[in-house]
C-alpha positions as CSV (number, residue, x, y, z in Angstrom):
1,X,0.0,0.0,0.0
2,X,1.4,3.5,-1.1
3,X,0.4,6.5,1.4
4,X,-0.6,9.6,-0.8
5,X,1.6,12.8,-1.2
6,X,-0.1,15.6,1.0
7,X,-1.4,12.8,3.5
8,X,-0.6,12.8,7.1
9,X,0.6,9.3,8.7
10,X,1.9,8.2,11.9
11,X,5.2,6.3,11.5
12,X,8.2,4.8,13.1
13,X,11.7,6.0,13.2
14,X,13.9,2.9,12.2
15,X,17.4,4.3,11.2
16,X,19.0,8.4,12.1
17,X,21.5,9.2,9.5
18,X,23.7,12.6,10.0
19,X,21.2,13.8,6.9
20,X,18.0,12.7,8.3
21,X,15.9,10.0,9.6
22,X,14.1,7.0,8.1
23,X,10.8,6.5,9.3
24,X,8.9,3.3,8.7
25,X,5.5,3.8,7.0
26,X,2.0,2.4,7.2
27,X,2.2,-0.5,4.8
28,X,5.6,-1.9,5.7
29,X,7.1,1.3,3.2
30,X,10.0,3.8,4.8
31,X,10.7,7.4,3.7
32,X,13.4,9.7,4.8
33,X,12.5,12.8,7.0
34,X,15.5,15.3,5.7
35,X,17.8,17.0,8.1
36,X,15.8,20.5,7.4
37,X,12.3,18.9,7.8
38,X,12.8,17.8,11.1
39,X,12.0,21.1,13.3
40,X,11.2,24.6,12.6
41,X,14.6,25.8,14.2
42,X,18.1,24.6,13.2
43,X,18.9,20.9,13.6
44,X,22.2,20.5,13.9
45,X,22.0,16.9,15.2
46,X,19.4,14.7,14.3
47,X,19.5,12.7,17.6
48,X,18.8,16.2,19.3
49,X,15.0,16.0,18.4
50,X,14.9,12.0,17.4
51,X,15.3,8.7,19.0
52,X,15.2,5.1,16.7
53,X,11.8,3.9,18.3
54,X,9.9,6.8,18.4
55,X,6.5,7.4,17.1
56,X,5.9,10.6,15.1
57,X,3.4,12.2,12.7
58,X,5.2,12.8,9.4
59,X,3.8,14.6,6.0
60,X,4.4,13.0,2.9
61,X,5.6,15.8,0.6
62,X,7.0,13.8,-2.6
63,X,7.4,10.1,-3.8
64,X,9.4,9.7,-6.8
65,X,11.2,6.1,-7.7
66,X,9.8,4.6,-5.0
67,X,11.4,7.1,-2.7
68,X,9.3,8.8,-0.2
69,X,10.2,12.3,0.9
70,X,8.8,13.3,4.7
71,X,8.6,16.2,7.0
72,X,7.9,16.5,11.0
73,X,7.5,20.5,10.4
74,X,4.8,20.5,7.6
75,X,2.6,17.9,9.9
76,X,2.5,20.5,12.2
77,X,-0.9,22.1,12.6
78,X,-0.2,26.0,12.9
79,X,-3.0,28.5,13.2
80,X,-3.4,31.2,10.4
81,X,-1.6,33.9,11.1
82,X,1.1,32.1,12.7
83,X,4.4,31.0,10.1
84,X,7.5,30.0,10.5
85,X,9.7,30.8,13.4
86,X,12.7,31.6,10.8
87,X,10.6,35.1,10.0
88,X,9.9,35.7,13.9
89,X,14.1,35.7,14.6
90,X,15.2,38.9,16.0
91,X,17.5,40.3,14.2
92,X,21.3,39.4,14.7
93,X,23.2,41.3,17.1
94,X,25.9,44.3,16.1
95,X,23.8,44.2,12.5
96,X,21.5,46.8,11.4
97,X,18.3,45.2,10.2
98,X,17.7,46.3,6.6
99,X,13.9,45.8,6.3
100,X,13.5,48.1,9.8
101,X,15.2,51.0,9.3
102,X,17.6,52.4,6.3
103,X,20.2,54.1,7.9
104,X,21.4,56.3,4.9
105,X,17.3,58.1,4.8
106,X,18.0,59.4,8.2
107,X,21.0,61.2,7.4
108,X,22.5,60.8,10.9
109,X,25.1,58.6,9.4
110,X,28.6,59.7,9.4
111,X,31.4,58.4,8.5
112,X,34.2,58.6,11.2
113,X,37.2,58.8,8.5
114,X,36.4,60.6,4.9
115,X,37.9,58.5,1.9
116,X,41.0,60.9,1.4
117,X,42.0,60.1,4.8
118,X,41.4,56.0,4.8
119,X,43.5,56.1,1.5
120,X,46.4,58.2,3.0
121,X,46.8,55.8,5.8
122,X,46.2,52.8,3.5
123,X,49.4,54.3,1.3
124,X,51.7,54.9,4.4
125,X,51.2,51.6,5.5
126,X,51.4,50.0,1.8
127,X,54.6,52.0,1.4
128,X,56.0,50.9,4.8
129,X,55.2,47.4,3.9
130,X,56.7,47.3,0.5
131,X,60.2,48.9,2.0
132,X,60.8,45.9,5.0
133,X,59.9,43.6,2.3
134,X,62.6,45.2,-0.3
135,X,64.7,45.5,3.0
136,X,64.3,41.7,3.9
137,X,64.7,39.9,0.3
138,X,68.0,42.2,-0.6
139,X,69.9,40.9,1.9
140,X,68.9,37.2,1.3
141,X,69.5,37.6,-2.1
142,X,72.9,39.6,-2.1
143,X,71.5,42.4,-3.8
144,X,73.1,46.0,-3.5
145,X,75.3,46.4,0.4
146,X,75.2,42.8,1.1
147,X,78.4,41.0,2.0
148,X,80.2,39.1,0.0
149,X,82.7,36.2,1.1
């Protein structure tokens, strides 16, 4: 017997992979529950949020050459107006959140260096650069001043 796509099932977890987990089917079929369809937040271990035995409600989202595609997050029953918890994140610290506030509107931004000044110091220390590098291969190589036995 072949569960439908779009159909929710109850199934058993058999096998946890470091990519998924394989959950046996209704019907004696399995289907692989992918690493990002196991929980609304990040899974970085699938044995976080799995054990083999367990019982779970799964989703079928695709079956293609006899390989059945699953998801924990899409069984999920979620009211209306509630979505994902990936749009709820606050935004990251030390970052200004572009879809907020655009910093250049306000016009309180201002630069602590102008570009004339960031490129004078980016020469001087180019420049100083360069000369220990000139002064550290000459005398390796026995260029001008070096001694010579």
């Amino acid at each position: 017997m072949s569960v439908e796509v779009g159909s929710k099932v109850q199934g058993k977890v058999t096998g946890i992979t470091n990519f998924g987990a394989f959950v046996e089917l209704p019907g004696g079929s399995t289907g692989l529950v992918h690493i990002s369809e196991v929980a609304e937040s990040y899974v970085k271990d699938v044995n976080d949020h799995l054990k083999i035995g367990d019982l779970i409600e799964v989703k079928v989202i695709s079956e293609k050459d006899g390989k059945t595609a699953l998801s924990i997050k899409k069984a999920i029953d979620r009211p209306e107006g509630q979505s994902s918890s990936y749009s709820q994140r606050p935004p990251r610290q030390g970052r200004v959140d572009s879809r907020s506030k655009d910093f250049r509107s306000k016009g309180s931004f201002k630069p602590k260096e102008n570009f004339e000044d960031k490129m004078a110091k980016f020469l001087k220390a180019s420049e100083e650069n360069l000369s220990s590098l000139k002064r550290n291969t000459e005398t390796k190589r026995g260029g001008r001043g070096g001694r010579r036995g």
